[in-house]
ZAMARGU-4260 file (C-alpha; in steps of 0.2 Angstrom, whole numbers, plus 5000, padded with zeros to 4 digits):
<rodrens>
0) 5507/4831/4661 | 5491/4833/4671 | 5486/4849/4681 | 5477/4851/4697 | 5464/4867/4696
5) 5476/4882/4698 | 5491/4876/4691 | 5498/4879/4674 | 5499/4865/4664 | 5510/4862/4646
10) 5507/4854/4631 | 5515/4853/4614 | 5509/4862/4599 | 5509/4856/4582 | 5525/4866/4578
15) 5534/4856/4591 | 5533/4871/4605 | 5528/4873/4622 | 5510/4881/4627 | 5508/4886/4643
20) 5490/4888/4651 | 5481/4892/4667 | 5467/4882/4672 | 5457/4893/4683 | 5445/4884/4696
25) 5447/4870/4689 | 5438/4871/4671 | 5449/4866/4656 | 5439/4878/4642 | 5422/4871/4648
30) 5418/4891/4656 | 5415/4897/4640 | 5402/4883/4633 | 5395/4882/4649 | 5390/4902/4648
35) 5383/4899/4631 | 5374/4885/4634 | 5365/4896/4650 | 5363/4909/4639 | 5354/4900/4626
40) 5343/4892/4637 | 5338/4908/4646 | 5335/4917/4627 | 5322/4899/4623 | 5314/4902/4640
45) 5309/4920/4637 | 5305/4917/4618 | 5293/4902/4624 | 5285/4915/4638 | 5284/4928/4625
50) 5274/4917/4612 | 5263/4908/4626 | 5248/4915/4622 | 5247/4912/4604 | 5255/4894/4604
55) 5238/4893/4619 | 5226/4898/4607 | 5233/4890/4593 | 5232/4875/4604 | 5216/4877/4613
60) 5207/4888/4599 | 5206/4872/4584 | 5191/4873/4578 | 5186/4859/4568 | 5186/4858/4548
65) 5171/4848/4541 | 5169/4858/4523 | 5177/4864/4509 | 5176/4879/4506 | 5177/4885/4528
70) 5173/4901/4535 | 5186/4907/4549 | 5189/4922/4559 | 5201/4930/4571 | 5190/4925/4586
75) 5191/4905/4581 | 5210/4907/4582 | 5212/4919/4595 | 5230/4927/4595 | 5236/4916/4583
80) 5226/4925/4570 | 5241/4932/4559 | 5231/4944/4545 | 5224/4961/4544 | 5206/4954/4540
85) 5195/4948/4554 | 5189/4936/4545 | 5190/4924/4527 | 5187/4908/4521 | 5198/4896/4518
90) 5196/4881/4502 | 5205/4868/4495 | 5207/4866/4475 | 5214/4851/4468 | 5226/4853/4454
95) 5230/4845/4437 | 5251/4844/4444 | 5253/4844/4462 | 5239/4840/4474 | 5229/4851/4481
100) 5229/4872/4480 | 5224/4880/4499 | 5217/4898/4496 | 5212/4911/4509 | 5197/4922/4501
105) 5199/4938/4510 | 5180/4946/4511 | 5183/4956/4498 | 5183/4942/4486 | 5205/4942/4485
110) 5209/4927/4484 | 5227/4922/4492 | 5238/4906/4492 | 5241/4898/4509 | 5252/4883/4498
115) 5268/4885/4485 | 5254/4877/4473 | 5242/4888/4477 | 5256/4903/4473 | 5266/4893/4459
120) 5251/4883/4449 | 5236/4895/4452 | 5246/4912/4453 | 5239/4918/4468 | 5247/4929/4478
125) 5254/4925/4496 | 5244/4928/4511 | 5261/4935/4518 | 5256/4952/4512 | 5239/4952/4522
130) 5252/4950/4538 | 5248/4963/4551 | 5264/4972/4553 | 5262/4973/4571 | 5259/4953/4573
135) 5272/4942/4577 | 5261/4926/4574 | 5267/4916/4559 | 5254/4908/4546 | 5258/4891/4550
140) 5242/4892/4561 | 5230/4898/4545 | 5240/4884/4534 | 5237/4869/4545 | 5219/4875/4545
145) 5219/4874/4529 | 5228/4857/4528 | 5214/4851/4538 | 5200/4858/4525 | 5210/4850/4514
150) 5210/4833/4520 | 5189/4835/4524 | 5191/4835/4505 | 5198/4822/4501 | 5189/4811/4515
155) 5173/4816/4507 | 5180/4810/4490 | 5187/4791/4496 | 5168/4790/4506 | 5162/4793/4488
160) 5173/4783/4478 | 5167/4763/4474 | 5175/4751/4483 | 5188/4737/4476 | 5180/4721/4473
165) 5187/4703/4474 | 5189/4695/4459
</rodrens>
């Protein structure tokens, strides 16, 4: 049996009995995923706003790897600078197992892993703990920097490398 909005309606249960239920203004159970979708939305909007002016610079404020190892500093990034030292330099090692180690070099010569192979294969501890506690930035920033390092490495090495001849 169908319902107009404001009428009770009825519908058997599994066990076999009656269940009675308003439908106020109309919405069959929708109210309640309809205020939780609203309130998600509204919760993304104020995180997006809140992070603006890091994701900005992290967008705007790229600047460009052409060497291995690269100096960087909190000003190049802007506010998505996410460690206690203003400043480091950033390398890429390649390793006997997995590829390539990313290391920040704080300036006092700690060295700190940016990668799981940097931290598994070379031992270094994670750049996690220079984290300013007061920063709500994420190291994704510093790590794609150092992906890009990375990948001036290993241009730099196929520019080198002979080229395939025809046989």
């Amino acid at each position: 049996m169908r319902s107009t909005p404001g009428q009770e309606s009825s519908r058997h249960r599994d066990d076999g009995s009656l269940h009675h239920r308003r439908h106020p203004r109309g919405k069959k159970g929708g109210g309640k995923l309809m205020a939780s979708v609203s309130t998600v939305t509204a919760l993304s909007a104020v995180l997006l706003l809140a992070g603006c002016s890091q994701e900005r610079d992290a967008v705007t404020k790229w600047p460009p790897a052409t060497h291995n190892p690269q100096s960087v500093n909190a000003q190049q990034l802007g506010d998505a600078w996410p460690v206690k030292p203003q400043k480091g330099t950033v390398s890429c090692v390649k390793t006997h197992y997995s590829g390539f180690a990313i290391i920040f070099t704080a300036p006092d010569g700690k060295e700190y892993a940016l990668n799981n192979v940097a931290h598994d294969e070379q031992g270094l501890p994670s750049a996690d703990t220079l984290k300013a506690s007061s920063k709500t930035t994420t190291m994704w920033r510093l790590r794609m920097f150092g992906m890009q390092v990375c990948s001036a490495e290993r241009a730099k090495h196929m520019r080198s490398a002979p080229s395939p001849t025809a046989d």
